[in-house]
C-alpha positions in Angstrom: 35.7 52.2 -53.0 36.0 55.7 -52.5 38.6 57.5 -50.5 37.7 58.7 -46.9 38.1 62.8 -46.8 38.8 64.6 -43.5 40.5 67.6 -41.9 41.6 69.4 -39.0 39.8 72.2 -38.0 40.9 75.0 -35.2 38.1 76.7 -33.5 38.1 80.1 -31.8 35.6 82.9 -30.5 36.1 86.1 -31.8 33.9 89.2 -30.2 32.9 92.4 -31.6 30.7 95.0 -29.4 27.8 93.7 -31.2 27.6 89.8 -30.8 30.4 86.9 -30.4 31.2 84.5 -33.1 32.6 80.8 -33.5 35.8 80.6 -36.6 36.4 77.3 -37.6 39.2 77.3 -39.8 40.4 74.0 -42.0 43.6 73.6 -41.8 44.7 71.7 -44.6 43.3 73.8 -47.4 43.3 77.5 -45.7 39.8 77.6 -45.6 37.8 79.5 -43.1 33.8 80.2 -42.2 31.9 81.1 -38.9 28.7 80.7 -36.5 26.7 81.4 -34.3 27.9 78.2 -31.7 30.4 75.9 -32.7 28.2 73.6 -34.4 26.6 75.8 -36.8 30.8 77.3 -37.1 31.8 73.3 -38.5 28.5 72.7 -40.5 29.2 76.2 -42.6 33.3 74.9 -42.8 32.2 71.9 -44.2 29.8 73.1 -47.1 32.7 75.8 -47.3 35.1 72.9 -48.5 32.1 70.8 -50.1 32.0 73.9 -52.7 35.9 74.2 -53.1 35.9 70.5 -53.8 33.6 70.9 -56.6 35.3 73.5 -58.2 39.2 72.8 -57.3 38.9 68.7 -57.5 43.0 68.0 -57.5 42.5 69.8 -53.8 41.2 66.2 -52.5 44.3 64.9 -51.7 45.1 67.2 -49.1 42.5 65.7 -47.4 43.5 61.8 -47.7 45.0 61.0 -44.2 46.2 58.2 -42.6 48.1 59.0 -39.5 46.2 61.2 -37.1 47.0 65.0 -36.7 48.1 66.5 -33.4 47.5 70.3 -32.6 48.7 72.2 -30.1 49.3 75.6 -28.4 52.2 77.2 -27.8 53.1 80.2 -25.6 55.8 82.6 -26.1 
């Protein structure tokens, strides 16, 4: 059976003067990609980290998880 892959991804809006965008960012590997709307922001991140898998294969276990990640914000 193959191993289940997942990661944590942060999301934020960034604007410019000519349109807004979505970043979803993967935390695990450092990998980033944007969109339109946040789903269009996760779809591009995943087939961002589809293609890095193909070429950097030993980057898989990053992604093998068991306990759940929690994510926060902090203030300063």
């Amino acid at each position: 059976m193959e191993e289940r892959l997942s990661f944590s991804v942060a999301l934020h809006e960034e604007e410019s003067e000519e349109n807004k965008v979505f970043v979803a960012d993967c935390l695990e590997l450092g990998v980033s990609d944007f969109g339109d709307n946040i789903d269009e922001a996760i779809n591009n991140l995943r087939k961002g980290v589809s293609l890095l898998l193909e070429e950097a294969p030993e980057k898989r276990k990053l992604l093998i998880r068991q306990e759940p990640v929690m994510v926060t914000r902090v203030s300063l």
